[in-house]
C-alpha positions as CSV (number, residue, x, y, z in Angstrom):
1,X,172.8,-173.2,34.8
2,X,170.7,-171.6,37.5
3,X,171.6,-173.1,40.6
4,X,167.7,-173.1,42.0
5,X,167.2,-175.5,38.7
6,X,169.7,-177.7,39.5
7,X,168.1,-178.4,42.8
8,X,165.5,-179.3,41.6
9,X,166.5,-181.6,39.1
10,X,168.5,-183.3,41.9
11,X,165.1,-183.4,43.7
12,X,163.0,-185.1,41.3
13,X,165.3,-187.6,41.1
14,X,165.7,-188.2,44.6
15,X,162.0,-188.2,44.9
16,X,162.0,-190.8,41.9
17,X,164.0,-192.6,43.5
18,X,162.7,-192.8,47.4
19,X,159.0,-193.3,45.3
20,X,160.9,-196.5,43.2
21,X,162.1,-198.1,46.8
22,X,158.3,-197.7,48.3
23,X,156.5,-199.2,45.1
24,X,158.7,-202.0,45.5
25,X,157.5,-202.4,49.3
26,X,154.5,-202.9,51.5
27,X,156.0,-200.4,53.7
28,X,159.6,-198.8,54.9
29,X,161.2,-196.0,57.4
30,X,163.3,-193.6,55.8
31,X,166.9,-195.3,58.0
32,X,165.9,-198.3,55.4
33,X,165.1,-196.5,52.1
34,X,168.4,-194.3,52.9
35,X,171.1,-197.2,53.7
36,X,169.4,-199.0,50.2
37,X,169.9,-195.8,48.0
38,X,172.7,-194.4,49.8
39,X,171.8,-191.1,50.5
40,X,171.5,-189.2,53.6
41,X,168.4,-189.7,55.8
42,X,167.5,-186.3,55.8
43,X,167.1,-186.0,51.8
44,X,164.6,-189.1,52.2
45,X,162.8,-187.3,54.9
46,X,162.2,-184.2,52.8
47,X,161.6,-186.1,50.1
48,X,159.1,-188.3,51.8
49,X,157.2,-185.0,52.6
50,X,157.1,-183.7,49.6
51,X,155.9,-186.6,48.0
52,X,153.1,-186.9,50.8
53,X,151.7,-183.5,49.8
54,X,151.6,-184.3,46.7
55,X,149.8,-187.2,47.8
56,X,151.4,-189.8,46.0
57,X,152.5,-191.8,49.9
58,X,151.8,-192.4,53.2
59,X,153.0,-192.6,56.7
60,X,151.6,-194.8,59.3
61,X,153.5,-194.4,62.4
62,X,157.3,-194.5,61.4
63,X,156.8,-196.5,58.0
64,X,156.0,-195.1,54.9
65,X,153.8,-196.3,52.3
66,X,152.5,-195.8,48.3
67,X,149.1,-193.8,48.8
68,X,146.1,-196.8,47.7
């Protein structure tokens, strides 16, 4: 399998997962959303910000949110 494909299958789920912990909260930091799906804080991060381009959350100060 192309190895560029497998990245990105691992990054949708990561991003299914970081947008499952938000929908499930008024708001969270990455530290949080990290230490509850046990990744590393800098895959939330990047996942955070790819799912705030796409629109689908937001950040207000350090906590991030489900777009309304």
């Amino acid at each position: 399998m192309d190895t560029n494909k497998m990245r990105d299958i691992s990054r949708e789920r990561i991003d299914t997962a970081v947008l499952d912990y938000y929908r499930g909260r008024v708001g969270a930091c990455a530290h949080y959303c990290a230490t509850h799906l046990g990744l590393d804080r800098s895959h939330i991060s990047k996942s955070l910000q790819r799912l705030k381009r796409r629109g689908l959350v937001v950040v207000d100060g350090t906590y991030w949110k489900v777009a309304p």
